[in-house]
C-alpha positions in Angstrom: 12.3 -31.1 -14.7 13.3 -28.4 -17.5 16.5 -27.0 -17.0 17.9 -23.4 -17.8 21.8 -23.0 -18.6 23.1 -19.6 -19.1 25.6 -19.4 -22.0 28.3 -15.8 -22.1 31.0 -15.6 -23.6 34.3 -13.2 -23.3 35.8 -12.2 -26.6 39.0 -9.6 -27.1 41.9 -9.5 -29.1 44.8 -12.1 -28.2 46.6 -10.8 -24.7 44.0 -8.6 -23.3 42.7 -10.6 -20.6 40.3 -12.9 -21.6 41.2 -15.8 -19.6 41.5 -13.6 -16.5 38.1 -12.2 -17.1 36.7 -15.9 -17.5 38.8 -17.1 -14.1 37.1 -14.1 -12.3 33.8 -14.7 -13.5 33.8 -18.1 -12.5 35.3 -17.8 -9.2 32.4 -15.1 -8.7 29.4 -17.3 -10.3 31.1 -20.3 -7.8 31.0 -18.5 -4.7 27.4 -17.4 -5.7 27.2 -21.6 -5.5 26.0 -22.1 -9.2 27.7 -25.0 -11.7 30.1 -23.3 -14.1 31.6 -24.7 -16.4 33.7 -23.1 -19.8 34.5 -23.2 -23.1 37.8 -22.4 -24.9 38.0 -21.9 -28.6 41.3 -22.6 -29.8 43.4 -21.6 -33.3 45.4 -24.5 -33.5 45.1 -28.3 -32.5 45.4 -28.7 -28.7 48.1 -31.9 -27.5 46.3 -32.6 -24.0 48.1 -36.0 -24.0 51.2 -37.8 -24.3 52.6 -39.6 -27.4 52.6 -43.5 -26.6 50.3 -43.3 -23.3 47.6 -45.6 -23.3 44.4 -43.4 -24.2 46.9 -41.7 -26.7 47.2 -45.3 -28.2 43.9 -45.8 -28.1 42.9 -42.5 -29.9 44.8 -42.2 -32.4 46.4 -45.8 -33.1 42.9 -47.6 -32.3 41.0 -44.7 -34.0 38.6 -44.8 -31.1 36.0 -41.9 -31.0 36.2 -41.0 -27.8 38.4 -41.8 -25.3 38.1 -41.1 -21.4 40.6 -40.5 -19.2 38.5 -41.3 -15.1 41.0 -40.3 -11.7 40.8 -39.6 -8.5 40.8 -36.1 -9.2 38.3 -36.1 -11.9 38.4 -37.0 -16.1 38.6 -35.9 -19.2 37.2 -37.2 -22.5 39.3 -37.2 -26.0 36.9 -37.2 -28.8 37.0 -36.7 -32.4 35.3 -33.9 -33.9 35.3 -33.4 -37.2 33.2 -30.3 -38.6 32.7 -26.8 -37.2 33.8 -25.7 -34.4 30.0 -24.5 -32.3 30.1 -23.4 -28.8 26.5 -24.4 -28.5 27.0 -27.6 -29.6 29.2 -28.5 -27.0 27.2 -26.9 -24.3 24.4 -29.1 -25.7 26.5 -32.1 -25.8 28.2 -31.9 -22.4 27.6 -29.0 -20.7 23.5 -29.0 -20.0 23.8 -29.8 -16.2 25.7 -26.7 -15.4 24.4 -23.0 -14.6 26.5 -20.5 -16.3 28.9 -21.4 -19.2 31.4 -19.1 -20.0 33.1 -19.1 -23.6 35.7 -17.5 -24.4 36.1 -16.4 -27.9 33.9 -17.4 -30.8 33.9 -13.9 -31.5 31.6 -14.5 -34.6 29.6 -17.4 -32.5 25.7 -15.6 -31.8 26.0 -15.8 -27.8 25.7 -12.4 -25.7 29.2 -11.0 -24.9 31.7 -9.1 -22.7 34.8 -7.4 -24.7 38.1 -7.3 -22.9 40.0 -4.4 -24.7 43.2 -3.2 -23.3 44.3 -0.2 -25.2 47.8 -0.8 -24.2 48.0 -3.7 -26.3 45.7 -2.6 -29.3 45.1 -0.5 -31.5 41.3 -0.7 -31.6 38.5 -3.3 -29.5 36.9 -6.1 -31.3 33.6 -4.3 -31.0 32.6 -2.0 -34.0 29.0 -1.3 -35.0 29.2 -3.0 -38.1 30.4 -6.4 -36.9 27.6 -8.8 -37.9 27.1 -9.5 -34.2 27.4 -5.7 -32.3 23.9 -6.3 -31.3 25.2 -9.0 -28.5 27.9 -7.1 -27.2 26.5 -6.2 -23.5 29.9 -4.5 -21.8 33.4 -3.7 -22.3 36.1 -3.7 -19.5 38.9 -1.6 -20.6 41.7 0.8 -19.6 41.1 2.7 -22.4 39.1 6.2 -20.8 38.0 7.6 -24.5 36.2 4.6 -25.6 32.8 5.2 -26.5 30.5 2.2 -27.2 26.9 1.9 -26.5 27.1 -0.2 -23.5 28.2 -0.3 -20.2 32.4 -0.2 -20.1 34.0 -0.8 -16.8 37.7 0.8 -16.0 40.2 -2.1 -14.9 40.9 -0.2 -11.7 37.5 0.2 -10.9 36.6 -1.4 -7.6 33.4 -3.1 -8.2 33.6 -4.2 -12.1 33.7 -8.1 -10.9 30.2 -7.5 -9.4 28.7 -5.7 -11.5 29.2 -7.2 -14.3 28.6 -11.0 -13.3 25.3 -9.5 -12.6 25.0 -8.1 -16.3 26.5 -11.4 -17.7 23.5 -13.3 -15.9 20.6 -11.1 -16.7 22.3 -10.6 -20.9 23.6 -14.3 -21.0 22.0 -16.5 -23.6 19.1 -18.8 -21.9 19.2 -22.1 -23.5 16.3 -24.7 -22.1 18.3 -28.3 -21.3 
């Protein structure tokens, strides 16, 4: 049976609130009882082991592809990727049994977006009608009252942003058939 997984992603400068936009989103799409799963593009190599622990060894003194981790409590998978970094790709790869993915970052990445500006902290949003991808911005959540963009913003303090837009993220997120 063909398989839809909704792909959204939450870009903004560095300290605005991304990650607390993407914690929100998926405690909302969970309690809605859908899979969600997310995506975090990093600038600089992650050290998610320990130096000298067996799948450590077995990565990088083995040279071993991929390497998982199984527990009680669930697993994790070490595995070598060396090329571009594509959001996609790795929904593709591991992510094509779950309902919603939410990325955060990949500002350039082509996937439907919320922006997370906080005015307090920048200057100026991500967002500007000449970025090669303004066409998949869908809303802004801001505490910045002057900004004027063509989509829906949302006020920080507003008591019913969380709702509102999940609900845009689903209808605006990328579809992608699995």
């Amino acid at each position: 049976m063909a398989r839809t997984v909704r792909v959204v992603s939450v870009v903004g400068k560095k300290n605005c609130g991304k990650t607390t936009l993407i914690v929100a989103l998926a405690q909302e799409f969970t309690r809605r009882g859908l899979r969600v799963a997310t995506v975090k593009h990093g600038s600089h190599p992650a050290r998610l082991d320990d130096e000298g622990t067996d799948t450590w060894r077995h990565f990088h003194e083995g040279n071993a592809d991929r390497v998982a981790l199984v527990s009680p409590e669930g697993r994790v998978t070490f595995e070598r990727h060396l090329g571009a970094v594509d959001p996609m790709a790795v929904v593709r790869d591991v992510m094509t049994d779950m309902d919603v993915v939410l990325v955060e970052g990949f500002t350039d990445a082509s996937i439907p977006r919320i922006e997370v500006f906080r005015s307090a902290v920048h200057d100026a949003p991500r967002y500007h009608a000449d970025h090669p991808c303004a066409d998949q911005w869908f809303a802004m959540i801001t505490d910045d009252r002057a900004i004027d963009v063509p989509f829906p913003t949302f006020r920080f303090n507003d008591t019913a942003w969380l709702v509102a837009i999940t609900a845009l993220a689903w209808d605006h997120a990328m579809q992608l058939d699995a």
